[in-house]
Each structure stands twice: as C-alpha cells, then as structure tokens.
C-alpha positions as CSV (number, residue, x, y, z in Angstrom):
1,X,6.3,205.0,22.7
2,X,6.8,208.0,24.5
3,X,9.3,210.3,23.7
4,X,12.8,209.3,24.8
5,X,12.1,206.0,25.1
6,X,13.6,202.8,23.1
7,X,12.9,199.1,22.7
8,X,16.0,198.4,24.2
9,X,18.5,198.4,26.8
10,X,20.2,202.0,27.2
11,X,23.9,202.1,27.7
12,X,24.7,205.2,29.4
13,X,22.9,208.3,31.2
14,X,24.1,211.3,33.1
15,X,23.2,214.4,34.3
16,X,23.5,216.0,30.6
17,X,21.2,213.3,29.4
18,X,21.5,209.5,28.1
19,X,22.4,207.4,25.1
20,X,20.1,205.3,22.9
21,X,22.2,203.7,20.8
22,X,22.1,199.7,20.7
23,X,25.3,198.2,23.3
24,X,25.4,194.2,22.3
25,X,27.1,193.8,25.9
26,X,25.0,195.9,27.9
27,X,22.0,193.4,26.3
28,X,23.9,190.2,27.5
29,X,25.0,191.5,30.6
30,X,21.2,192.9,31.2
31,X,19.9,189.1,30.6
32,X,23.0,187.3,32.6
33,X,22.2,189.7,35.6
34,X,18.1,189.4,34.8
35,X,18.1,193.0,34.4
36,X,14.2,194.3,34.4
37,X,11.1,191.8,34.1
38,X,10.2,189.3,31.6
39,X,8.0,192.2,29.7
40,X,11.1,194.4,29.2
41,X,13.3,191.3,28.7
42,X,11.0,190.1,25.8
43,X,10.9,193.6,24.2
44,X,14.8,194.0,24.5
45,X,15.2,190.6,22.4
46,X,12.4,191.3,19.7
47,X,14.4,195.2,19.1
48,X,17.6,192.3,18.7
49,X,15.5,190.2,16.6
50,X,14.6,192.8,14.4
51,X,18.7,194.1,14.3
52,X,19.0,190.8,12.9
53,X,17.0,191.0,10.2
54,X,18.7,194.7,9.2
55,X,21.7,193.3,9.2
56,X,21.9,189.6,8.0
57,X,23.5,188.0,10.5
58,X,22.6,187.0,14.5
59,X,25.8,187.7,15.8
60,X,25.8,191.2,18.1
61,X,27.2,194.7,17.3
62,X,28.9,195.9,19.6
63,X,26.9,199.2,19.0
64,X,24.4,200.4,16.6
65,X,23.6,202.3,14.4
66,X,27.0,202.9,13.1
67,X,28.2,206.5,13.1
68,X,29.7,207.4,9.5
69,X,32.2,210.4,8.6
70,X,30.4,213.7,8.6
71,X,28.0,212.5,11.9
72,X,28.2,214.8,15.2
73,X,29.3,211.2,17.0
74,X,32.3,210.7,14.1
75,X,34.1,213.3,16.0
76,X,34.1,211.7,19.5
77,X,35.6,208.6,17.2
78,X,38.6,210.6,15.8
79,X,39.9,211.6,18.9
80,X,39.3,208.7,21.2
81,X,41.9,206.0,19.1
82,X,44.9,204.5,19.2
83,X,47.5,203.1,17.3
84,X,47.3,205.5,14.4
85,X,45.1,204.5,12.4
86,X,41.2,204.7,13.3
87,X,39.4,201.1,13.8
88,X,36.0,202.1,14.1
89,X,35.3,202.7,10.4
90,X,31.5,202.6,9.6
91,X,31.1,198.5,10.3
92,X,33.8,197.5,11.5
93,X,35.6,197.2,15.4
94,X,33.2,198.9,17.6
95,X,31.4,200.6,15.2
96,X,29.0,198.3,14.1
97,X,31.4,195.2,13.8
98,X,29.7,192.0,14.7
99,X,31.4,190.0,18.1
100,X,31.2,186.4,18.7
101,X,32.3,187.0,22.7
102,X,29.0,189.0,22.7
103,X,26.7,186.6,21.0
104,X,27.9,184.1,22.8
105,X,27.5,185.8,26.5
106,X,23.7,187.0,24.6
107,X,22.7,183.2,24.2
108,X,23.5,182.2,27.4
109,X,21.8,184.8,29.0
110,X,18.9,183.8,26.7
111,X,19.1,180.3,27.5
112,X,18.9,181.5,31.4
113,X,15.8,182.5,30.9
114,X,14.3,179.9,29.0
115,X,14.7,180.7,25.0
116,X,16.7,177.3,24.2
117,X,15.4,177.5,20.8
118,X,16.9,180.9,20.1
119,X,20.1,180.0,21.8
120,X,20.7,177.5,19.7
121,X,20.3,179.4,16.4
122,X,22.8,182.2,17.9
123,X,24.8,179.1,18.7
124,X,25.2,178.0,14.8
125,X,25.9,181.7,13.9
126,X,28.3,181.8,16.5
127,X,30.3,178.1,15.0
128,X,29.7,179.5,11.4
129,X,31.6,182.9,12.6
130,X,34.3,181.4,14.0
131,X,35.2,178.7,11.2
132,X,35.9,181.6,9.0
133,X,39.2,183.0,7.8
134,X,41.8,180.4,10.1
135,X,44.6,178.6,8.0
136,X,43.3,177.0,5.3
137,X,40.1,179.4,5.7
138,X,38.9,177.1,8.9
139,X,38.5,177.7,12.2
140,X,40.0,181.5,12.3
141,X,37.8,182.8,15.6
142,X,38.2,186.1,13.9
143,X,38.4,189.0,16.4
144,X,34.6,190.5,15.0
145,X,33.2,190.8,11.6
146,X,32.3,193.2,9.2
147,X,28.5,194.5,10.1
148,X,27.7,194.9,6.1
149,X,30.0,192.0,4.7
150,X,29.7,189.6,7.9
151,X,33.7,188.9,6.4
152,X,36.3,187.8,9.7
153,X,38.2,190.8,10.7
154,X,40.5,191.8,13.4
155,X,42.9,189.6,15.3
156,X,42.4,185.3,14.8
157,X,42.3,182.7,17.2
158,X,41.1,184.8,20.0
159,X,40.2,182.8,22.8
160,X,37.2,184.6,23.8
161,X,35.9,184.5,20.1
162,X,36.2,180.4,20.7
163,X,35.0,180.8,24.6
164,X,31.7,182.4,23.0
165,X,30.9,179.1,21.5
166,X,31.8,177.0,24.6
167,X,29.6,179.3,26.5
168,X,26.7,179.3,24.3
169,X,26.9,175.1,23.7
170,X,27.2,174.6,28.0
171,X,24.4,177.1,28.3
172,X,22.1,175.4,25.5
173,X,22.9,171.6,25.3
174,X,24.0,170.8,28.8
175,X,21.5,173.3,30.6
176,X,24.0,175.1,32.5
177,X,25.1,178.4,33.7
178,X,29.0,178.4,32.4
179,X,29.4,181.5,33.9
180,X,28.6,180.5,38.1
181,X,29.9,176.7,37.9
C-alpha cells in the first residue's frame, strides 16, 4: 500500500499526525455504525483475521501491537496510570489483553453485515472466555485475558464480559440488532 496507510481502522489523528496501531473498539464501533464501504469493511476484518492467527485466540485486543519496556510509547504508559501499580504490562489490560465486551460488540457488528458464519465462531470464543476462572473454574466472565496466555485476568463476573455473549448470541441466532431494539 501506500505509505501511511494500514489495513485497518485507524484510531486517532490530529494536526501532529495519526496513530496506526490496531483499536478492537474502534473496529466494532466502525462495523455497528457501517463505518466506510463493504471493500474497506472486508479488508478491516481480513487485518482481524490475520490478528487472530498471531495471536491464538478470536477474542479482540483492545490495542495492538503491544508496547514493551524500553519502546518510545512505554513512556506515555508510565505516566498515564492509576492505582499504583501499572496495568498495561506487555499483554495484559489495555496493552494487548484480549476483551470479551469487544468481541462481542465486533460479532454483532459482523453479523450486521451479513458474516453469520464468523459471528458464530467469535461467539464460541466469546462462551469459552467467559467459562474461565469463576468458582470452581466455571463461568468467571473474567475482566480480559492475557494476549500471549489467553489465561482470565482482571476483575470476574463483569457484566459486560457476560453482556458480550448475550450480544453476540441475539445478533447471530435470533437475527437481531441487540443494540437498537
């Protein structure tokens, strides 16, 4: 392509210039609002398709490529935290961590626009996400998970980790927009 451009989405631009890094909810919200036409749509999933293979699992990062100690961006990370201690180690929170609330608002927009078939399978990943790591190891609707592990991390029993599945299954079994009822 030409120089600047990506296969995907891009989050944020200003008058200094723009980011390319991979959002996960910039992608859903771009398919939920039909964001571009069905040329830029299909190139946008096929760039998520192939994130999917790099990283072993079809839930969403919330951004990609990570940013690791030592990077120009790690800095930025440092200083924008709370609580202490600093979340967004390489692969895990927002840096790289895999979210069910984004897969899940990702299929739907899929399923919006036609790709059933691929909704469902971010469906199962969604359902096998979320029956990690509860009581007993069932059910725990973990916060996000590890982008290298795919291990449950963060908070459990979020409801928007078990909305994503609710979302996804209205969106892909029952043919409906659960977002606009």
């Amino acid at each position: 392509g030409k120089r600047g451009e990506t296969a995907h989405w891009l989050p944020a631009f200003s008058p200094s210039g723009y980011a390319t890094y991979f959002d996960g909810l910039a992608h859903a919200l771009a398919l939920l609002t039909s964001l571009g036409d069905d040329e830029q749509r299909q190139e946008a999933e096929r760039y998520v398709q192939d994130l999917e293979a790099e990283i072993g699992s079809a839930l969403l990062p919330a951004f990609w490529p990570i940013i690791r100690p030592g990077e120009l961006a790690w800095e930025a990370l440092e200083a924008n935290h709370l609580y202490g201690e600093l979340k967004n180690q390489p692969y895990k929170y927002h840096n790289g961590g895999l979210w069910p609330v984004l897969t899940g608002l990702y299929a739907v927009g899929l399923t919006l626009h036609g790709q059933q078939e691929r909704g469902k399978h971010l469906l199962a990943a969604i359902n096998a996400a979320n029956a990690q790591g509860g009581e007993k190891e069932r059910w725990g609707f973990a916060e996000y998970h590890h982008g290298q592990t795919h291990e449950s991390l963060g908070t459990n029993y979020l409801a928007w980790s078990a909305a994503a599945g609710v979302l996804a299954h209205q969106a892909v079994w029952q043919g409906r927009n659960p977002l606009f009822v």
